[in-house]
MIVEXMI-783429 format. One line per field, with one value per residue (C-alpha): residue in one letter; x, z, y. Coordinates in Angstrom, 3 decimals. Layout:
// MIVEXMI-783429
res <- (a | ...) .
X <- (X | ...) .
Z <- (Z | ...) .
Y <- (Y | ...) .
// end
This chain:
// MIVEXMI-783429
res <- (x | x | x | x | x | x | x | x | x | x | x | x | x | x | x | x | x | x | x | x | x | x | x | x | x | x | x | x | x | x | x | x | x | x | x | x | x | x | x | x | x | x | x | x | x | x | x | x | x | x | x | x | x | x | x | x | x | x | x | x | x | x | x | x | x | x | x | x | x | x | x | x | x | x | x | x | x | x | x | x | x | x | x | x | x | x | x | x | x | x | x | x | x | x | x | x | x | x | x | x | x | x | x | x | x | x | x | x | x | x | x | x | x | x | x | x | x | x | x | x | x | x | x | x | x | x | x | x | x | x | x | x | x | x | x | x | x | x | x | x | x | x | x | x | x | x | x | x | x | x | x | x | x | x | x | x | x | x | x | x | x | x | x | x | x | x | x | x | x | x | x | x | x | x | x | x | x | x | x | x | x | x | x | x | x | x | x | x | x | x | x | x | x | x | x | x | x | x | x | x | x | x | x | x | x | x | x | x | x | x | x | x | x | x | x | x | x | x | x | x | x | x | x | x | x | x | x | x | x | x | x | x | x | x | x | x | x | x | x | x | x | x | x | x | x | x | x | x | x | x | x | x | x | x | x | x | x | x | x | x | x | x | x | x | x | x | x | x | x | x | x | x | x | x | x | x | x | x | x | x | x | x | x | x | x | x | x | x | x | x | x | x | x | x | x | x | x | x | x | x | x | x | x | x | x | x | x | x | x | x | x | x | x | x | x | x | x | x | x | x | x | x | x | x | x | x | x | x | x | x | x | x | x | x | x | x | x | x | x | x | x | x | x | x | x | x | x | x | x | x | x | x | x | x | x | x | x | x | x | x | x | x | x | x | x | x | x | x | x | x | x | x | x | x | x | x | x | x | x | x | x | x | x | x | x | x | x | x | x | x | x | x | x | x | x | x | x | x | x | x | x | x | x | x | x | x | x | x | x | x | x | x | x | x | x | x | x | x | x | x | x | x | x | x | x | x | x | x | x | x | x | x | x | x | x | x | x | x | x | x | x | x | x | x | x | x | x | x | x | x | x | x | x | x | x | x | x | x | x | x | x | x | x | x | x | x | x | x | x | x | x | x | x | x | x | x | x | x | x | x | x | x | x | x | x | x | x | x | x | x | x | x | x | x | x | x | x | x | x | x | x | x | x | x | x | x | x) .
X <- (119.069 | 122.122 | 120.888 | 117.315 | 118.459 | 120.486 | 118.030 | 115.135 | 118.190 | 118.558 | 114.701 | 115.126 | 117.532 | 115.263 | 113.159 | 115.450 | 115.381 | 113.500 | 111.970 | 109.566 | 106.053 | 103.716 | 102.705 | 106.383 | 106.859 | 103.260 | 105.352 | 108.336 | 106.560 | 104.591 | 107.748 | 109.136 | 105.828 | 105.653 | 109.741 | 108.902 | 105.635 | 106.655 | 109.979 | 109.096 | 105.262 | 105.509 | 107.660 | 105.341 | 102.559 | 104.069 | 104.804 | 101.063 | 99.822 | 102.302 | 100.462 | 97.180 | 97.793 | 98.856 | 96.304 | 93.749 | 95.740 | 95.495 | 92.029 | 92.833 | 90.031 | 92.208 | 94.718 | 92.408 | 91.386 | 94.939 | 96.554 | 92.936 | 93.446 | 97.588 | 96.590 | 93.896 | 96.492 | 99.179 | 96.858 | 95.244 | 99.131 | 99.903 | 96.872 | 95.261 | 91.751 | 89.309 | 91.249 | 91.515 | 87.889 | 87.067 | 88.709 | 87.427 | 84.024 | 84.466 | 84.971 | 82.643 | 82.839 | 80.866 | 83.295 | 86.340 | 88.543 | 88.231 | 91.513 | 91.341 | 88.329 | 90.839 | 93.034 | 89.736 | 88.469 | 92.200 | 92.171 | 89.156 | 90.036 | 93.563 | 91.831 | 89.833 | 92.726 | 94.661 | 91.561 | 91.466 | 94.649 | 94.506 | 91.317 | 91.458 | 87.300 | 86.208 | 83.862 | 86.342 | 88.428 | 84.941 | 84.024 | 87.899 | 87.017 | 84.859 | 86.511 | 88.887 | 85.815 | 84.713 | 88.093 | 88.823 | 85.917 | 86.900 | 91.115 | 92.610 | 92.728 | 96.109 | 97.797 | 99.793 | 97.607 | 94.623 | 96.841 | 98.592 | 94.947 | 93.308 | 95.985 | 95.143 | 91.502 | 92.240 | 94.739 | 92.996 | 89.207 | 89.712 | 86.410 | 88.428 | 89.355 | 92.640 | 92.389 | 92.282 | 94.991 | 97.155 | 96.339 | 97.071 | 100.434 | 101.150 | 100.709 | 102.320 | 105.896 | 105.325 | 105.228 | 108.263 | 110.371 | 109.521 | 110.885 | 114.277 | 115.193 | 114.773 | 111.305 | 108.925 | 106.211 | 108.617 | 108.310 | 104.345 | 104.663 | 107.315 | 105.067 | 101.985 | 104.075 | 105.613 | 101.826 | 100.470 | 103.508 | 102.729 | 99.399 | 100.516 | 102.839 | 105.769 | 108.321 | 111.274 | 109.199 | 107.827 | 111.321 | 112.709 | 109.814 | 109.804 | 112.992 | 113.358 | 110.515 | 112.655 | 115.738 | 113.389 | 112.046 | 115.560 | 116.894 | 113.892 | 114.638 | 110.818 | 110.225 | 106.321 | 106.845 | 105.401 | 108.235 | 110.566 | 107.697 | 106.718 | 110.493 | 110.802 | 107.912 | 109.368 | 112.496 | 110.836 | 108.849 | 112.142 | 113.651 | 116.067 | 115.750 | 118.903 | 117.501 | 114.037 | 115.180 | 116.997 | 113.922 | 111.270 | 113.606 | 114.079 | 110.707 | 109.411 | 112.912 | 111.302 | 107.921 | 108.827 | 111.087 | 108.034 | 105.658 | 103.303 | 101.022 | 99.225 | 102.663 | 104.299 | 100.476 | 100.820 | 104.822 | 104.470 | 101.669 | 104.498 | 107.686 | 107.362 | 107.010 | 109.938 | 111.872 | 111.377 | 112.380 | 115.925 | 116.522 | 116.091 | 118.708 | 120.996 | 120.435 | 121.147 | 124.163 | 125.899 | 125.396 | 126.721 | 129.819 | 130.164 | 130.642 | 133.101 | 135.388 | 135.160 | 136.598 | 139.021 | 140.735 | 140.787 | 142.438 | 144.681 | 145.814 | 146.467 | 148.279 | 150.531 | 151.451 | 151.680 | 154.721 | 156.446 | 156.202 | 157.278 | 160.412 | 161.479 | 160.958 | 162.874 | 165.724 | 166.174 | 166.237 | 168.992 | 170.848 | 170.208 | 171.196 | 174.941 | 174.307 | 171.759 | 173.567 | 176.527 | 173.474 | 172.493 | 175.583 | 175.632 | 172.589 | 173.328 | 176.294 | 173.626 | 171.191 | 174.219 | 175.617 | 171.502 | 171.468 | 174.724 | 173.919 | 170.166 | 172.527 | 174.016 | 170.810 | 170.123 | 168.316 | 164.984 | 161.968 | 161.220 | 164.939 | 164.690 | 161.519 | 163.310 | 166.409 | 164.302 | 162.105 | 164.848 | 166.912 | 163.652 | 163.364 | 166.861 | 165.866 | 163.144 | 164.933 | 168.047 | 165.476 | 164.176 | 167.593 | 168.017 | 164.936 | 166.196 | 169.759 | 167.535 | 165.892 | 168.707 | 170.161 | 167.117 | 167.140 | 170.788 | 169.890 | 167.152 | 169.740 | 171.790 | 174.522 | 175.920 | 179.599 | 178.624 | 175.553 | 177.691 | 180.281 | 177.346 | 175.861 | 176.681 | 174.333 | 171.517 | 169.796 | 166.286 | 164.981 | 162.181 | 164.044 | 165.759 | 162.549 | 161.565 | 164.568 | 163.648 | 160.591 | 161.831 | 164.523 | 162.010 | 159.981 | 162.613 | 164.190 | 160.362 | 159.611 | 162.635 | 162.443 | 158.012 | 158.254 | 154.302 | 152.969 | 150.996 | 149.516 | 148.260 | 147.634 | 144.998 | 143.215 | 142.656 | 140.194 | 137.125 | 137.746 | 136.035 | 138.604 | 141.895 | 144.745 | 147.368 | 150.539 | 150.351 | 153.054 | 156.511 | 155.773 | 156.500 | 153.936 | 151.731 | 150.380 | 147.731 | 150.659 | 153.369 | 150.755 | 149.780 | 153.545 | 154.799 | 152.122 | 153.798 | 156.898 | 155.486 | 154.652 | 151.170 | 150.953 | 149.688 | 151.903 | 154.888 | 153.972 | 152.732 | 156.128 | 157.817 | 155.541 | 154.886 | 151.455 | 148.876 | 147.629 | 143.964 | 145.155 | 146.830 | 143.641 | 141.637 | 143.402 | 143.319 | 139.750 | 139.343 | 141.161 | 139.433 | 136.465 | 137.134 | 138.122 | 136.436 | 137.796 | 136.855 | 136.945 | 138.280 | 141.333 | 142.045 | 145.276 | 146.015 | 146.005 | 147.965 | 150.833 | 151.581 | 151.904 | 154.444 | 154.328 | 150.795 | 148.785 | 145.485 | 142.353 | 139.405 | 135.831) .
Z <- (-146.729 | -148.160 | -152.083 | -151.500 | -150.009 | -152.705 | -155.451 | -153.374 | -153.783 | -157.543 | -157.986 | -155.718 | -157.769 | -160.867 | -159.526 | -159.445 | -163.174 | -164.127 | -167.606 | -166.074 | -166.834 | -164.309 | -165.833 | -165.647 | -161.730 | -160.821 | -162.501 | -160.173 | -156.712 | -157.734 | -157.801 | -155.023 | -152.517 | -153.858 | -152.590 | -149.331 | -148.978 | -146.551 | -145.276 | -144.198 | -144.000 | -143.282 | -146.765 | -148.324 | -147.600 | -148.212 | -152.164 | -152.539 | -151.370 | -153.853 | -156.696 | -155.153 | -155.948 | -159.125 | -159.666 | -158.863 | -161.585 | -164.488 | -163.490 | -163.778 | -162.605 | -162.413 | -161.016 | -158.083 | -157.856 | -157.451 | -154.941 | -152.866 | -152.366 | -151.798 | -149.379 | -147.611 | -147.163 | -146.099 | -143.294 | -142.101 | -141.525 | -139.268 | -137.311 | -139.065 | -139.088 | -139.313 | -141.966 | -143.944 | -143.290 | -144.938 | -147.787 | -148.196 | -148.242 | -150.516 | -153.342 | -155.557 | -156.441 | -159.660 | -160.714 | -160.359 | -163.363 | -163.824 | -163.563 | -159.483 | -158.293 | -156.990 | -155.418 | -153.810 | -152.272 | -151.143 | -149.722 | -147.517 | -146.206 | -145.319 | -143.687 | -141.379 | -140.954 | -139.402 | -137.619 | -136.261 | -134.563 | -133.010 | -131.046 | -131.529 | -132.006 | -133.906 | -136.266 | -138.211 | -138.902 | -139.871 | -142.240 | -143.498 | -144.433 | -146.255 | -148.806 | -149.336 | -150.084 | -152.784 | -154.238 | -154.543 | -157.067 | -159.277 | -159.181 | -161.688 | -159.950 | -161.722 | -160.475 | -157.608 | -155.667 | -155.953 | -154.452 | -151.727 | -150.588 | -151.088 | -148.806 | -146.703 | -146.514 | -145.716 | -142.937 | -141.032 | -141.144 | -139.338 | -141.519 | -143.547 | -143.021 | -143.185 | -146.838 | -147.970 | -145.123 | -147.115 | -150.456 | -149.682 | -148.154 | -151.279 | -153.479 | -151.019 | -151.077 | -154.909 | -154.851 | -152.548 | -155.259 | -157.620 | -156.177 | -154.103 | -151.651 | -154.276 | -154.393 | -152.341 | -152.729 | -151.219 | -147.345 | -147.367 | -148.849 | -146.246 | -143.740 | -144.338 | -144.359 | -140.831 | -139.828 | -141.193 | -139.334 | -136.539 | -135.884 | -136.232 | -133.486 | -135.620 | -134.109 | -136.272 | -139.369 | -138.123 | -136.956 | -140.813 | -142.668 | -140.359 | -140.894 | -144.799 | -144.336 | -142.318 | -144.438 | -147.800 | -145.088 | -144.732 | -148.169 | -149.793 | -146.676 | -146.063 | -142.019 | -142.371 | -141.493 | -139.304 | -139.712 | -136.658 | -134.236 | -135.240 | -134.817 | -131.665 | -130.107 | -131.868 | -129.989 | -126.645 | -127.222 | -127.792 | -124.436 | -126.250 | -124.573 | -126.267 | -129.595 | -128.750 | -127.266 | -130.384 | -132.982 | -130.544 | -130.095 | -133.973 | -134.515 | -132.216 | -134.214 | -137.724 | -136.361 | -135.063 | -138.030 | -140.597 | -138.497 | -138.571 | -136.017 | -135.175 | -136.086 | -133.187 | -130.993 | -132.235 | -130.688 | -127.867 | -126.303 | -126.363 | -125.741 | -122.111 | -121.392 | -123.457 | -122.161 | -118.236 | -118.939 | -120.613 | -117.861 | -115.666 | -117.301 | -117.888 | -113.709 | -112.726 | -115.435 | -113.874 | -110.180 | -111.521 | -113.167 | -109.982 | -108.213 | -110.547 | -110.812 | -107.007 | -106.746 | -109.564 | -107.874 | -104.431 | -106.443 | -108.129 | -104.452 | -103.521 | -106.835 | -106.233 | -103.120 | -103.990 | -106.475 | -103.991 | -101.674 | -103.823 | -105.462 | -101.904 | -101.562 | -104.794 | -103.543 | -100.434 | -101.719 | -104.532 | -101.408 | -99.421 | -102.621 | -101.922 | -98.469 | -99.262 | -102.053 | -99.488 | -96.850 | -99.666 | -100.341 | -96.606 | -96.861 | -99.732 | -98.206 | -95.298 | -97.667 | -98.913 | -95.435 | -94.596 | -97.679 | -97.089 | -93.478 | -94.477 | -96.739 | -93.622 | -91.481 | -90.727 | -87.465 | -86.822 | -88.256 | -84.769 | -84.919 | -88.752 | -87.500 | -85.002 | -86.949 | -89.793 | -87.534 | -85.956 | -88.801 | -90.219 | -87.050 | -87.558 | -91.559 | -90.510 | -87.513 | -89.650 | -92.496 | -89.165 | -88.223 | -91.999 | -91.931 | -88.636 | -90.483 | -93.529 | -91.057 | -89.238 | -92.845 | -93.208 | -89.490 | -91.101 | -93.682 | -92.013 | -89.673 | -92.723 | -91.273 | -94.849 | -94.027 | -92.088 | -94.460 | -97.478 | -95.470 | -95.197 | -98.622 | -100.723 | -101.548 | -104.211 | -103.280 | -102.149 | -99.005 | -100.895 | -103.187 | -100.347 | -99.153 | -101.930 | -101.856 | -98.498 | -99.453 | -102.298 | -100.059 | -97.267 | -100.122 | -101.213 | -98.044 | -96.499 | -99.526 | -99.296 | -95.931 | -95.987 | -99.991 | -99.838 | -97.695 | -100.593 | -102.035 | -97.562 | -97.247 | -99.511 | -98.843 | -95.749 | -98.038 | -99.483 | -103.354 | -104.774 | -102.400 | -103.748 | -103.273 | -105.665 | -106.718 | -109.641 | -112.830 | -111.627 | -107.707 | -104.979 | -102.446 | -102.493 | -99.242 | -97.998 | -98.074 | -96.919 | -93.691 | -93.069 | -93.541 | -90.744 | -88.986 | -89.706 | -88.323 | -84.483 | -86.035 | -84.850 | -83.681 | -86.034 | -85.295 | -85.697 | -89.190 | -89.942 | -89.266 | -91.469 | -94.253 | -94.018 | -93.726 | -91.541 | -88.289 | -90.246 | -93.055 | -91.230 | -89.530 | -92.556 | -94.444 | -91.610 | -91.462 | -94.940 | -95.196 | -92.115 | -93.804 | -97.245 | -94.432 | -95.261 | -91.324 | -88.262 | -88.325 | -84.635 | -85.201 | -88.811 | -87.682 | -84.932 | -87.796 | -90.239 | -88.026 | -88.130 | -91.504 | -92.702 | -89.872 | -90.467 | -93.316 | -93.019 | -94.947 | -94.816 | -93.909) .
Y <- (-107.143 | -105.390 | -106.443 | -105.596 | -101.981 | -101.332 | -102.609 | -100.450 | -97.312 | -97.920 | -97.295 | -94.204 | -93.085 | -93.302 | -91.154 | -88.277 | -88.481 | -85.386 | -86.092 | -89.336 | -88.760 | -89.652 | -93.415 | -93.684 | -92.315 | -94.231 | -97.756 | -97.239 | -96.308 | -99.291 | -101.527 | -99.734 | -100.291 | -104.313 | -104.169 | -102.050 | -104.288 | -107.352 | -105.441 | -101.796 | -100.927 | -97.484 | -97.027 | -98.834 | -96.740 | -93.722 | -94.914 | -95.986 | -92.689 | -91.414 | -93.020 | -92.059 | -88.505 | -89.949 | -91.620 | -88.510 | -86.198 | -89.091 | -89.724 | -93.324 | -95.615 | -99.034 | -96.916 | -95.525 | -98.939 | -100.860 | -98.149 | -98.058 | -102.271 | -101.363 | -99.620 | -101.276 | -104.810 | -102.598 | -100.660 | -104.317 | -105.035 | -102.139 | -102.291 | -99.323 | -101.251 | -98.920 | -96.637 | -100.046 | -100.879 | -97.513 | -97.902 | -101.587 | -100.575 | -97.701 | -99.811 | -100.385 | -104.161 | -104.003 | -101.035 | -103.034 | -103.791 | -107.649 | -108.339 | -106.887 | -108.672 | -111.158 | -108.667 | -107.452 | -110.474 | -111.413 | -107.859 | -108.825 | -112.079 | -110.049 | -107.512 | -110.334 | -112.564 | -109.739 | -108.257 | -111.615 | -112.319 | -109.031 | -109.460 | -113.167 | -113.068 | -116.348 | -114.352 | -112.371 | -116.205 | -116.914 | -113.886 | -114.182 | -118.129 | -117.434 | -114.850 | -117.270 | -119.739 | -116.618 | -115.854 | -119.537 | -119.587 | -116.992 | -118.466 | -120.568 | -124.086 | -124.557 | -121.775 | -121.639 | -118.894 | -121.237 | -124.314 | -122.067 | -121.052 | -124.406 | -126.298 | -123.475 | -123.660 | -127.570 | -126.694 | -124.051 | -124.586 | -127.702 | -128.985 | -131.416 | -134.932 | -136.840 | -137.938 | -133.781 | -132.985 | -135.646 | -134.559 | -131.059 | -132.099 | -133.806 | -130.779 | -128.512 | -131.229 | -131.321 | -127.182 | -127.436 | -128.894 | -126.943 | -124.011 | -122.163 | -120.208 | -117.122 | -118.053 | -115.485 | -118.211 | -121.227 | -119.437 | -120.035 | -123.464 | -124.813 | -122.979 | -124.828 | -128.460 | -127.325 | -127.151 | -129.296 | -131.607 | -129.548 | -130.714 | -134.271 | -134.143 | -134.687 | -132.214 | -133.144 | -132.740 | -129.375 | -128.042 | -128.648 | -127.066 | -124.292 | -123.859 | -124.333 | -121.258 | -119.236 | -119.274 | -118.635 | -115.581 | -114.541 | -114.819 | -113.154 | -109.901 | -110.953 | -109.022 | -110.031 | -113.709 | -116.360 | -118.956 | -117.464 | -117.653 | -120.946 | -122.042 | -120.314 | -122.840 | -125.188 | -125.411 | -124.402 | -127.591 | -129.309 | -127.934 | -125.828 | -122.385 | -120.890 | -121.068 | -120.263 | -117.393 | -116.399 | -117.404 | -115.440 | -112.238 | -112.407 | -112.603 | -109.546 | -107.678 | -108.708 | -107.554 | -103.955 | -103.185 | -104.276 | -102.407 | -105.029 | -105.080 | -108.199 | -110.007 | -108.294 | -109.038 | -112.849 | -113.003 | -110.491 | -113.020 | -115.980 | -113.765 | -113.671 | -117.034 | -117.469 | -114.764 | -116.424 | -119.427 | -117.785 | -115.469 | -118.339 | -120.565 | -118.143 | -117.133 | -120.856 | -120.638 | -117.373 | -119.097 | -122.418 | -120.332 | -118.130 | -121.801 | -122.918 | -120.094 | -120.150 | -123.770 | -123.221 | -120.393 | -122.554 | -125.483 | -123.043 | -121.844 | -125.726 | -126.185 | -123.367 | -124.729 | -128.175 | -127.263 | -124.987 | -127.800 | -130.360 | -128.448 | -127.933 | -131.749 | -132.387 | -129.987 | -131.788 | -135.194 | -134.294 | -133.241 | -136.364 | -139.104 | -139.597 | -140.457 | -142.644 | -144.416 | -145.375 | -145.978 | -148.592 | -150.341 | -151.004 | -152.691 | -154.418 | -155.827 | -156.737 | -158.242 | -160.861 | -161.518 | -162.610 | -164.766 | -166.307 | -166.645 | -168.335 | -170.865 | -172.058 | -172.791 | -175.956 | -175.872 | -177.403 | -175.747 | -173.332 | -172.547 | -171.102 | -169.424 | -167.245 | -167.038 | -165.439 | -163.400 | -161.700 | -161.071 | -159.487 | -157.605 | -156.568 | -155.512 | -153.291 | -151.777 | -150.943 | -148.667 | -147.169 | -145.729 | -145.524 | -143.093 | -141.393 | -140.302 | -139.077 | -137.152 | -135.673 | -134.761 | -132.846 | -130.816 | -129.944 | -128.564 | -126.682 | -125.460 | -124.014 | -126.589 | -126.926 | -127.645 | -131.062 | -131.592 | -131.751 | -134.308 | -136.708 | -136.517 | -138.965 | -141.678 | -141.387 | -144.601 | -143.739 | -146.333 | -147.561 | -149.830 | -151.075 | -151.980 | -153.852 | -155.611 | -156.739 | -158.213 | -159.757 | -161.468 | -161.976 | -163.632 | -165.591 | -167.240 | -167.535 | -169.867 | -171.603 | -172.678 | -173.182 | -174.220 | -175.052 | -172.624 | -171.170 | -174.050 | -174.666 | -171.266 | -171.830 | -175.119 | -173.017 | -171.161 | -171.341 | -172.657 | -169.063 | -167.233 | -168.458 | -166.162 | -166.208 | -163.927 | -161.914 | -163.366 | -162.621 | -162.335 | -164.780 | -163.878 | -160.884 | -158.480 | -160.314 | -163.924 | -161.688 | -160.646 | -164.047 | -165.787 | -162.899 | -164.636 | -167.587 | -166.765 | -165.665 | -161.901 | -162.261 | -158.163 | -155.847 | -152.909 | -154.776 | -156.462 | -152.741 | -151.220 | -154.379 | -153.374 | -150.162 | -149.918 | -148.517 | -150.285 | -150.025 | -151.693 | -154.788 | -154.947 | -154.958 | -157.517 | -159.733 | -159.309 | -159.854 | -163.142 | -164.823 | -163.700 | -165.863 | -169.195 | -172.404 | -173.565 | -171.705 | -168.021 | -167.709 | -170.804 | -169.574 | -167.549 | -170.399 | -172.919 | -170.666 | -170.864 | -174.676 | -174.369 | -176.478 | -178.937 | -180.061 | -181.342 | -179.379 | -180.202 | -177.145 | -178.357) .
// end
């Protein structure tokens, strides 16, 4: 647009020049209306009524002729019907100059076309058919008028069969590379493909000729298109209500700044629909956002307090890790006295069993009070007691790895004294419902349940507390493991806990 406004102001400013004669000022209104003639109507009108007074003082017959047929396409565009049916009609057609009998039947079958689409009455398509049957008589078959309206004729009439609907989209690719972007010519030729793609049902194909159209619209500043509409359906076709939104709105903007008539009739009839269907997406996408930001700000709130909670968590527990590192060497020292104490059994297999039960017992009830100091450390420090608080810190040991100590010990000895209860354990099961430790474990949960089991541990709170689980989770790994029994269901746990005394073979 910027390089055809300044090549429309250089010709403006040659007609400041103040020795033109008229041929001379007639020559550049003339090149200024052609410029003016797909891009701003109205401008273009007003530099063919220019020559007309021109026209009038030479006394110029072609020239009446040429600015009466300007005139006449550029009213049909605006919707001026009747003052373009006048001049139409005025014209002599045996007068003309040879050379505009073309112009005058294209002027004609313009004048219908657009007459057409405004009312959308089947007789003017009709009486605009056939000037382009006349004026396709009197054009030069090799020309590329004669082609353009002969693929036309082929496309539109609907009277011609597949063979001509292929041959005319051969000559129309053929036309297509022969010419650019720069090309006024190359917009109406990817146009007609798109159709002609169009009516096949190829939407791919259509959305790339109408859009090889569109840019040749855009590069040639060409407002008097169809290619935006057409791409503008396209996409609403394809679902994508963004850009048909974009191509339809561009299209009713090309339309009103052209001030051409039954191009802005032809989009306003399709711009609503359009237009609901955006305002409707972009409704559902504000609500949707509204949602969002709603739940981000809620998890923002949580996340704030998460981190003051757990820097006050983190400050605590850098208080608490001297005490708990001397709490840990304790239990260390508790953990060797076990093992060398475990050395030493050599008691019957019941004795072991509540040797090791009770010095697991012992184990778990030593983290409890291990937990309760932790927890009196805290009420401390709450209390701002920092004098004693800082007497007791010490240890940096937290009581989780003491834990998994314990079970690694508990592991340890368990095996030692019930070396196959594994390999039982499972011939207890169904073959499909093995289950095994993972590489570099001695027993896992669901063996370290049913070995506690083993040992006399039978209630569920208790082997909870040992293990630190929740009552619901004993339960459900019990459950789960009776479930995958290949021997009764109801003596599985009975049978689990002679273990070691008995060979057992599952049914």
């Amino acid at each position: 647009m910027e390089n055809k406004e300044q090549k429309i102001r250089d010709m403006k400013q040659m007609l400041t020049l103040s020795n033109l004669s008229l041929e001379q000022r007639y020559d550049i209104n003339y090149k200024l209306s052609e410029e003016y003639k797909k891009y701003i109507s109205d401008s273009a009108v007003h530099y063919n009524a220019a020559n007309q007074k021109i026209a009038d003082i030479l006394g110029s017959v072609k020239l009446k002729q040429e600015t009466n047929m300007q005139l006449a396409w550029l009213y049909s565009t605006k919707g001026m019907y009747i003052e373009a049916k006048e001049i139409l009609d005025n014209i002599e057609k045996k007068s003309l100059v040879p050379e505009f009998l073309s112009y005058y039947y294209e002027s004609y079958l313009e004048f219908y076309s657009h007459y057409g689409q405004s009312n959308n009455h089947y007789e003017y398509y009709a009486k605009s058919s056939l000037y382009r049957d006349t004026l396709l008589t009197i054009l030069d078959p090799q020309s590329l008028k004669y082609q353009l309206m002969y693929a036309t004729k082929i496309l539109y009439e609907g009277r011609s069969g597949p063979k001509e609907k292929e041959q005319a989209r051969e000559v129309l690719l053929s036309l297509l590379e022969k010419t650019t972007d720069k090309n006024l010519e190359r917009a109406m030729i990817a146009y007609l493909l798109g159709y002609t793609y169009k009516d096949e049902g190829n939407i791919e194909l259509q959305k790339k000729y109408f859009s090889i159209s569109a840019i040749a619209d855009i590069e040639n500043s060409i407002k008097d298109n169809a290619s935006m509409q057409s791409l503008a359906l396209t996409f609403y076709d394809l679902g994508d209500i963004d850009e048909a939104y974009r191509f339809i709105q561009a299209a009713v903007d090309d339309a009103v700044f052209c001030n051409v008539r039954y191009r802005a009739v032809d989009a306003s009839a399709f711009y609503p629909i359009i237009n609901a269907s955006y305002q409707e997406k972009e409704k559902k996408q504000k609500s949707e956002l509204q949602t969002y930001l709603i739940l981000i700000s809620i998890l923002s709130v949580v996340l704030i307090a998460g981190i003051v909670y757990t820097y006050k968590q983190m400050k605590r527990l850098s208080m608490i890790r001297k005490e708990l590192y001397r709490t840990n060497v304790k239990l260390t020292k508790l953990n060797d006295d076990l093992h060398t104490a475990n050395n030493n059994l050599q008691e019957a297999n019941h004795v072991k069993e509540e040797y090791i039960a009770h010095f697991f017992d012992l184990c778990s009830a030593y983290i409890d009070k291990l937990e309760g100091y932790r927890k009196s450390l805290n009420k401390k420090a709450a209390n701002n007691q920092l004098d004693d608080l800082f007497k007791m810190l010490k240890s940096t040991t937290i009581v989780e790895n003491e834990l998994e100590e314990l079970y690694k010990n508990f592991d340890a000895i368990f095996l030692n004294i019930y070396p196959t209860f594994v390999e039982e354990f499972n011939s207890l099961l169904m073959p499909n419902e093995q289950i095994l430790p993972k590489y570099g474990e001695l027993l896992n949960t669901e063996l370290r349940i049913f070995a506690l089991i083993r040992l006399g541990i039978t209630d569920s709170v208790k082997i909870a507390s040992f293990l630190r689980y929740s009552l619901r989770t004993v339960y459900n790994y019990r459950t789960k493991v009776r479930n995958k029994a290949a021997v009764s269901r109801d003596e599985f746990e009975e049978i689990v806990k002679k273990i070691g005394t008995i060979q057992h073979k599952a049914d």
